[in-house]
Structures are given as structure tokens and as C-alpha cells.
MIPAKOL-897846 format. One record per atom (N, C-alpha, C): residue in three letters; atom name; x, y, z. Coordinates in nm, 3 decimals, decimal comma. Atoms other than C-alpha are relative to their C-alpha. Layout:
BEGIN
+------+------+---------+---------+---------+
| rest | atom |       u |       v |       w |
+------+------+---------+---------+---------+
|  ALA |   CA |       X |       Y |       Z |
...
+------+------+---------+---------+---------+
! end
This chain:
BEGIN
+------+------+---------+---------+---------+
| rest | atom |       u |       v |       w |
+------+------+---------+---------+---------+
|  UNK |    N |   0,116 |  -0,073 |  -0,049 |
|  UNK |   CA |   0,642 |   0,009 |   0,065 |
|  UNK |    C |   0,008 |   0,145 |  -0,047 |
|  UNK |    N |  -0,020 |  -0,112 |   0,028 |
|  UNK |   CA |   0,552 |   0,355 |  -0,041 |
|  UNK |    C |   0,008 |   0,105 |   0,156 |
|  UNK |    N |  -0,070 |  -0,132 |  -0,039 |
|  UNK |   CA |   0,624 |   0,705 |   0,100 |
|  UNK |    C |  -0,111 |   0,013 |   0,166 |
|  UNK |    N |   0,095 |  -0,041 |  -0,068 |
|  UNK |   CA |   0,284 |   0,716 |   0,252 |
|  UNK |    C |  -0,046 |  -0,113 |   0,097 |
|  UNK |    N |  -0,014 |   0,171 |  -0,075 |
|  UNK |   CA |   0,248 |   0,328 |   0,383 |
|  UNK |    C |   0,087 |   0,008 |   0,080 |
|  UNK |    N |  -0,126 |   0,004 |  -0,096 |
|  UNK |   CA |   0,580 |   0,381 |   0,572 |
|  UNK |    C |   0,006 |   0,086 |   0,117 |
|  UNK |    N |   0,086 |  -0,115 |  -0,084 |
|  UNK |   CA |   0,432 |   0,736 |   0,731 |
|  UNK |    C |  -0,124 |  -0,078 |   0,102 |
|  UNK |    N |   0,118 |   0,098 |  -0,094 |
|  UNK |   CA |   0,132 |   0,499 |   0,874 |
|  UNK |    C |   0,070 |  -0,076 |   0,057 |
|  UNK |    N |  -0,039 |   0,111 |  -0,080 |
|  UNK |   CA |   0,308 |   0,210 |   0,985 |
|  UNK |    C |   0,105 |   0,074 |   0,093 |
|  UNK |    N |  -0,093 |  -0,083 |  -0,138 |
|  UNK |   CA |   0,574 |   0,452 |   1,212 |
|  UNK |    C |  -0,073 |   0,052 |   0,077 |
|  UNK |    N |   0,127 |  -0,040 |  -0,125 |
|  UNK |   CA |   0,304 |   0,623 |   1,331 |
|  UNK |    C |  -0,085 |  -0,088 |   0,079 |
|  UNK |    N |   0,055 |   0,106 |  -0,070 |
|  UNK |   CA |   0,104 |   0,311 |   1,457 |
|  UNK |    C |   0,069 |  -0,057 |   0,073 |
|  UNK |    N |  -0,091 |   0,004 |  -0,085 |
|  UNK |   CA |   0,417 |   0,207 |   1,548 |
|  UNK |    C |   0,011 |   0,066 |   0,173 |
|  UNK |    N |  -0,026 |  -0,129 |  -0,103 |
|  UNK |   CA |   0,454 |   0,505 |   1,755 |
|  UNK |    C |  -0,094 |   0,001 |   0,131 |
|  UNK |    N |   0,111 |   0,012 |  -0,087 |
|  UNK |   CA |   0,112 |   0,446 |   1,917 |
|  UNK |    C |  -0,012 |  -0,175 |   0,106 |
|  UNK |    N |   0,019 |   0,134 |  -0,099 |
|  UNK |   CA |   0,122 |   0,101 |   2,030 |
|  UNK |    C |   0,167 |  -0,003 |   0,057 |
|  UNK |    N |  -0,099 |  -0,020 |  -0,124 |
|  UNK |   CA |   0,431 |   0,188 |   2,229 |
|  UNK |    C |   0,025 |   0,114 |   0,070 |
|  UNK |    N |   0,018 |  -0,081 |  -0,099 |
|  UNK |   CA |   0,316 |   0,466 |   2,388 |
|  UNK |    C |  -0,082 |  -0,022 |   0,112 |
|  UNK |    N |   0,118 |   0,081 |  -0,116 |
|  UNK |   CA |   0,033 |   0,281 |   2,613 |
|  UNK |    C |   0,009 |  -0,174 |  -0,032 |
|  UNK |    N |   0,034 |   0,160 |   0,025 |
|  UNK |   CA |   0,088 |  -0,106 |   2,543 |
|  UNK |    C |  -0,095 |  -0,028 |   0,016 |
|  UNK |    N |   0,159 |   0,048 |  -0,086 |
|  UNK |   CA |  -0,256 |  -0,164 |   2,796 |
|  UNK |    C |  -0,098 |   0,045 |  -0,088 |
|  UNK |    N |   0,112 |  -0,036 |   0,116 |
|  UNK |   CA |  -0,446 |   0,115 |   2,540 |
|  UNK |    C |   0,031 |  -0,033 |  -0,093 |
|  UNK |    N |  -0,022 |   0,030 |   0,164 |
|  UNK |   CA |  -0,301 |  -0,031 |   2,212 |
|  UNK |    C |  -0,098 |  -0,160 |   0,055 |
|  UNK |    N |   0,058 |   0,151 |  -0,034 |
|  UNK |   CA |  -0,427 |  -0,402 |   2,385 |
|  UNK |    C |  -0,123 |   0,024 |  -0,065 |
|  UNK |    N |   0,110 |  -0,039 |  -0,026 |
|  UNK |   CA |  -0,701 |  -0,221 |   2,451 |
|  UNK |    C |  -0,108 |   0,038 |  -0,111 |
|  UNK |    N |   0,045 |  -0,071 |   0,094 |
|  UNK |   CA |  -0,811 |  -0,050 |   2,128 |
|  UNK |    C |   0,001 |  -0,117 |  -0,072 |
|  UNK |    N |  -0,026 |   0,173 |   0,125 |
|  UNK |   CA |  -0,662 |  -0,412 |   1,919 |
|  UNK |    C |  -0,063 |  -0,063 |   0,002 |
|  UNK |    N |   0,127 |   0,104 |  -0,053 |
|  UNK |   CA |  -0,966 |  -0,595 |   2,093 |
|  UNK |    C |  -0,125 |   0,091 |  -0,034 |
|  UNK |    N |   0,163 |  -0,038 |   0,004 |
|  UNK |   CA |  -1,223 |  -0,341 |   2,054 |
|  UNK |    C |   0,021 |   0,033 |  -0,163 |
|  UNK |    N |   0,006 |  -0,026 |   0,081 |
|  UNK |   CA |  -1,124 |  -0,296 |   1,702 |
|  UNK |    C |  -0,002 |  -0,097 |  -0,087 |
|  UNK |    N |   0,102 |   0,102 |   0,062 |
|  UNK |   CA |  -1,179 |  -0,659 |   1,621 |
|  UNK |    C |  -0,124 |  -0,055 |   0,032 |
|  UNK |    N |   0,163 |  -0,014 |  -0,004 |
|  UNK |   CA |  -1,504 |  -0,652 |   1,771 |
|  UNK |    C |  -0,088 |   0,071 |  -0,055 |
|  UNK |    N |   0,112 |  -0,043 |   0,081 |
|  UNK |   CA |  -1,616 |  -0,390 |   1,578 |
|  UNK |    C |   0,016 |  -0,090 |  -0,168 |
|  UNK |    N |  -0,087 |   0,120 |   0,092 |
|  UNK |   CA |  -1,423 |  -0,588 |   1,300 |
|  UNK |    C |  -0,113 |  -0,086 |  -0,047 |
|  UNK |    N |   0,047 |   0,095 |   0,056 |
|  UNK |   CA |  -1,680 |  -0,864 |   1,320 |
|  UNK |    C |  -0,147 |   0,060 |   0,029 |
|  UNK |    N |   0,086 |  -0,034 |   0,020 |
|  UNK |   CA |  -1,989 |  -0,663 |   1,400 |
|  UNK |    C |  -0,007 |   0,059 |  -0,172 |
|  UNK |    N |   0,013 |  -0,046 |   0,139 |
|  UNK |   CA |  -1,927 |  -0,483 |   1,045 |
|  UNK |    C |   0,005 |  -0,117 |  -0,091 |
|  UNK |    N |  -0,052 |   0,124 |   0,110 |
|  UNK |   CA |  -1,836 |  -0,803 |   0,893 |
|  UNK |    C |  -0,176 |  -0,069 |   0,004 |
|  UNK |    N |   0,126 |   0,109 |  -0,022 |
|  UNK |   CA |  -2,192 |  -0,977 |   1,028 |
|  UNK |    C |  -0,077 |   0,136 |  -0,072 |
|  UNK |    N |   0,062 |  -0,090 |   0,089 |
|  UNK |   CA |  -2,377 |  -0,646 |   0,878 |
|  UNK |    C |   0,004 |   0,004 |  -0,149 |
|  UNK |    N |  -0,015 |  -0,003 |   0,187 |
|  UNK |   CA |  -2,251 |  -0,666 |   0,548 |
|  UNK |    C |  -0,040 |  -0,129 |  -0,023 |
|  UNK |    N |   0,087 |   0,116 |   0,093 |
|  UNK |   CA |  -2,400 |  -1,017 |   0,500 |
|  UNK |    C |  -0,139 |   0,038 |   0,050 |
|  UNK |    N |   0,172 |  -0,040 |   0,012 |
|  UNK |   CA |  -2,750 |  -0,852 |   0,546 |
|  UNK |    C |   0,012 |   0,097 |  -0,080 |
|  UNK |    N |   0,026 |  -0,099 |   0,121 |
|  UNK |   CA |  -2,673 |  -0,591 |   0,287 |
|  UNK |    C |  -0,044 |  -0,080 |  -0,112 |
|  UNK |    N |   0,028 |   0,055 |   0,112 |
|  UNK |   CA |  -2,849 |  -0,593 |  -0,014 |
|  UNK |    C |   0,082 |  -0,039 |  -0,103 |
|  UNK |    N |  -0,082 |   0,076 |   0,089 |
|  UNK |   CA |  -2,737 |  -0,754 |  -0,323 |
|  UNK |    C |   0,077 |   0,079 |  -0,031 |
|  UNK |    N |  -0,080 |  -0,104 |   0,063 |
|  UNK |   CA |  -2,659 |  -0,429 |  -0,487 |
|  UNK |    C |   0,096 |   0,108 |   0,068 |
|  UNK |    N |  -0,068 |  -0,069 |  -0,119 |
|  UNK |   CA |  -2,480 |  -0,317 |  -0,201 |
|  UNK |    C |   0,162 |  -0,150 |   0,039 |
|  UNK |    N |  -0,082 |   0,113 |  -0,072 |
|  UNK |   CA |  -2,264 |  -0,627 |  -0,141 |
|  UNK |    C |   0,203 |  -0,003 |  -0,063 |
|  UNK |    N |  -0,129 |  -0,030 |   0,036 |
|  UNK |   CA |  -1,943 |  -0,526 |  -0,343 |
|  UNK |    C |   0,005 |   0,113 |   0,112 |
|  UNK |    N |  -0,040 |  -0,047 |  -0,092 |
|  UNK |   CA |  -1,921 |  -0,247 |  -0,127 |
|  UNK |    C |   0,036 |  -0,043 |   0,143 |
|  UNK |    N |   0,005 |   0,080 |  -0,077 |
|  UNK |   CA |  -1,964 |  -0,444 |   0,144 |
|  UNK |    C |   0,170 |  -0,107 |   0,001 |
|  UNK |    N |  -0,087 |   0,075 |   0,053 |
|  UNK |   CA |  -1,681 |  -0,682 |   0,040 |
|  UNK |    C |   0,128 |   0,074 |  -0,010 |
|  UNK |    N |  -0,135 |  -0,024 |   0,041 |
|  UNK |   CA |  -1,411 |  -0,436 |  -0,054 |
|  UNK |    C |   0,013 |   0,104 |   0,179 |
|  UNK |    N |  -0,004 |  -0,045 |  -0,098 |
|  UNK |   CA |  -1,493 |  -0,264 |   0,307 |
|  UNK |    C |   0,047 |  -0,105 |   0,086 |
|  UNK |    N |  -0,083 |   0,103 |  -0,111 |
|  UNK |   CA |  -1,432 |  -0,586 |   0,497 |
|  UNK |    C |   0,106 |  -0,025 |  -0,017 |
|  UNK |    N |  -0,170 |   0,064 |   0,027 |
|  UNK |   CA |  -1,090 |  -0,672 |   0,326 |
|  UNK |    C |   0,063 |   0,116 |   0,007 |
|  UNK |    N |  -0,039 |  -0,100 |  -0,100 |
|  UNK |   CA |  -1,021 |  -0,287 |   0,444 |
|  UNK |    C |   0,055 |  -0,013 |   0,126 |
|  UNK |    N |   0,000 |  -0,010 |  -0,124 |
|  UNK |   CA |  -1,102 |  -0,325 |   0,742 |
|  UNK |    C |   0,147 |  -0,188 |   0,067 |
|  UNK |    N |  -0,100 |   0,128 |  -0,051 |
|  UNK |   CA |  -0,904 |  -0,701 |   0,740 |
|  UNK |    C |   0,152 |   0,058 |  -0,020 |
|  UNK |    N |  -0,159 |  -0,022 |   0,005 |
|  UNK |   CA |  -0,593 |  -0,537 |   0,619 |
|  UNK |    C |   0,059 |   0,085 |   0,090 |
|  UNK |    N |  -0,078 |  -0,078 |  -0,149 |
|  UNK |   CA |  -0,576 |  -0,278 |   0,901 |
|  UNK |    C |   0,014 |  -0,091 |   0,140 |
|  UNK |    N |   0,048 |   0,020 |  -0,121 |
|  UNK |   CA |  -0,684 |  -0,517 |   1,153 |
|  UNK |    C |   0,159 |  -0,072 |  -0,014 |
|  UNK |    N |  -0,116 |   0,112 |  -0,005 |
|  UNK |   CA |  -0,353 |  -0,771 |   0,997 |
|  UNK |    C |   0,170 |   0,116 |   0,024 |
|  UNK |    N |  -0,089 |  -0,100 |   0,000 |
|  UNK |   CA |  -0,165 |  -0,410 |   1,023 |
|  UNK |    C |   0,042 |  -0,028 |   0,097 |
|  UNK |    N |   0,036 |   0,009 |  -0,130 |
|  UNK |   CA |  -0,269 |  -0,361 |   1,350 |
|  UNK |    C |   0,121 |  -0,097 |   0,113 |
|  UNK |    N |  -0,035 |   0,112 |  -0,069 |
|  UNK |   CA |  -0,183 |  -0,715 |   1,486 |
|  UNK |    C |   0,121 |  -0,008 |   0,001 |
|  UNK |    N |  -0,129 |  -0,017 |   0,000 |
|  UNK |   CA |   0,145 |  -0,699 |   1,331 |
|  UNK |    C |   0,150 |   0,100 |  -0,038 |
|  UNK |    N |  -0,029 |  -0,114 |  -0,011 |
|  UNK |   CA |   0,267 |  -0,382 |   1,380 |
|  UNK |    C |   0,156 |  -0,001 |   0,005 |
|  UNK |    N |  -0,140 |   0,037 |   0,014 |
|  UNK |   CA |   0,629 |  -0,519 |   1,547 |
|  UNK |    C |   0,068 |  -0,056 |  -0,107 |
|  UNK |    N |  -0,064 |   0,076 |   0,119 |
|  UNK |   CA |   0,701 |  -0,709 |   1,213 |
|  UNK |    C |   0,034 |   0,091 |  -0,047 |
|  UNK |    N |   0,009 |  -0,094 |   0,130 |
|  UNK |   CA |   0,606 |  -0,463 |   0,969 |
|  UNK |    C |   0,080 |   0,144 |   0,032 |
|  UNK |    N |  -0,046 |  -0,061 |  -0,037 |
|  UNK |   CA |   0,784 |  -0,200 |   1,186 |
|  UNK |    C |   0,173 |  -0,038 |  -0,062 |
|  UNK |    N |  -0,095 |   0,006 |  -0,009 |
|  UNK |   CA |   1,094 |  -0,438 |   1,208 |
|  UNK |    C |   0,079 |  -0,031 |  -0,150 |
|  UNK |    N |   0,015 |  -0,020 |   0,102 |
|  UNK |   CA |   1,086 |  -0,475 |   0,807 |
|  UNK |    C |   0,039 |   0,133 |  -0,060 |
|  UNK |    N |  -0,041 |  -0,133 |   0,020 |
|  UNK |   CA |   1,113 |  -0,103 |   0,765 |
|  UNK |    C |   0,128 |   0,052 |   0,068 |
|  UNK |    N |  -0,176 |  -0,035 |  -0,009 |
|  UNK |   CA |   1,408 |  -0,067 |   0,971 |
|  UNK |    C |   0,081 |  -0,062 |  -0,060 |
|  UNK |    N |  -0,104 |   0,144 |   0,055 |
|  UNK |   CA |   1,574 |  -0,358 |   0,796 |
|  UNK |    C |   0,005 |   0,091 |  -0,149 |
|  UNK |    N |   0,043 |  -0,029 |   0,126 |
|  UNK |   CA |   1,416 |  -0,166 |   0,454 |
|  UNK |    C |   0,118 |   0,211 |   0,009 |
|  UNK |    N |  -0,039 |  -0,148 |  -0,008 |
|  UNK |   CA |   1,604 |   0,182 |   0,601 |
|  UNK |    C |   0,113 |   0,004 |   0,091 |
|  UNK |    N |  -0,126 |   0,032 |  -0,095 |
|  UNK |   CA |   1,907 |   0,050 |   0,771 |
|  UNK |    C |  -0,022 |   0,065 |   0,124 |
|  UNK |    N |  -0,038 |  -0,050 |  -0,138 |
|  UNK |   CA |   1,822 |   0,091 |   1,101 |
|  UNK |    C |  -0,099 |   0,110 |   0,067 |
|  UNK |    N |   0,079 |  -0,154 |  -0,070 |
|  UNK |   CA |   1,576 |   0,400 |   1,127 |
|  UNK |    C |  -0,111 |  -0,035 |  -0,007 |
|  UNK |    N |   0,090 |  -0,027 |   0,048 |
|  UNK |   CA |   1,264 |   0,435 |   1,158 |
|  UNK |    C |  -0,118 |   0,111 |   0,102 |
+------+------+---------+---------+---------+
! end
């Protein structure tokens, strides 16, 4: 992972174990907006629909961040002996 990928994922880290109830909390309302944006972009126009497309697999890769935050956390300590 890079310099700057490893800076995000400690910090998210950081956040979903400072409130467990508001990380729940935020992880549910952030795949609801998740699939409202997702149902919008199939009513964009044609010439609009790559954008559309590289915004949802955005938004899918934070949401798979998100979800698995303890992995990708416990990966980086494994990747930094121990720290993170």
C-alpha cells in the first residue's frame, strides 16, 4: 500500500474505534446514500454515464474500505510489524 493509502486506512481506523454506535451509524447511512447515487446514475445521460460508472466503483471501494476496516487495519500491522 502506499504512503498515502496507509495515512487513510489508520485514520478510519482511528474513527471507527472511537464511537463503534457512530461508525455503525455512519456505515449504514453511507450505504444508503451508496445506493441512492448508484440508482441516479442509471438515469444519467448517455454522455454522462462513464462518469457515472467510475463514481460508483469510488464510492464501492470506500464503502468495501469502510466495511473492512479491521482487516485492512490488521494487514498493515502485519505489513509494519506491529504498528500502526
Amino acid at each position: 500500500m502506499t504512503e498515502v493509502r496507509d495515512a487513510y486506512l489508520r485514520a478510519t481506523h482511528e474513527l471507527s474505534k472511537a464511537d463503534p454506535a457512530k461508525w455503525a451509524t455512519f456505515l449504514e447511512a453511507f450505504k444508503t446514500y451508496m445506493v441512492y447515487e448508484m440508482e441516479r446514475a442509471l438515469s444519467m445521460q448517455a454522455h454522462e454515464a462513464l462518469i457515472g460508472i467510475g463514481m460508483g466503483r469510488r464510492m464501492r471501494d470506500l464503502k468495501d474500505d469502510f466495511t473492512h476496516i479491521e482487516m485492512l487495519a490488521d494487514k498493515l500491522r502485519k505489513a509494519t510489524y506491529g504498528t500502526l
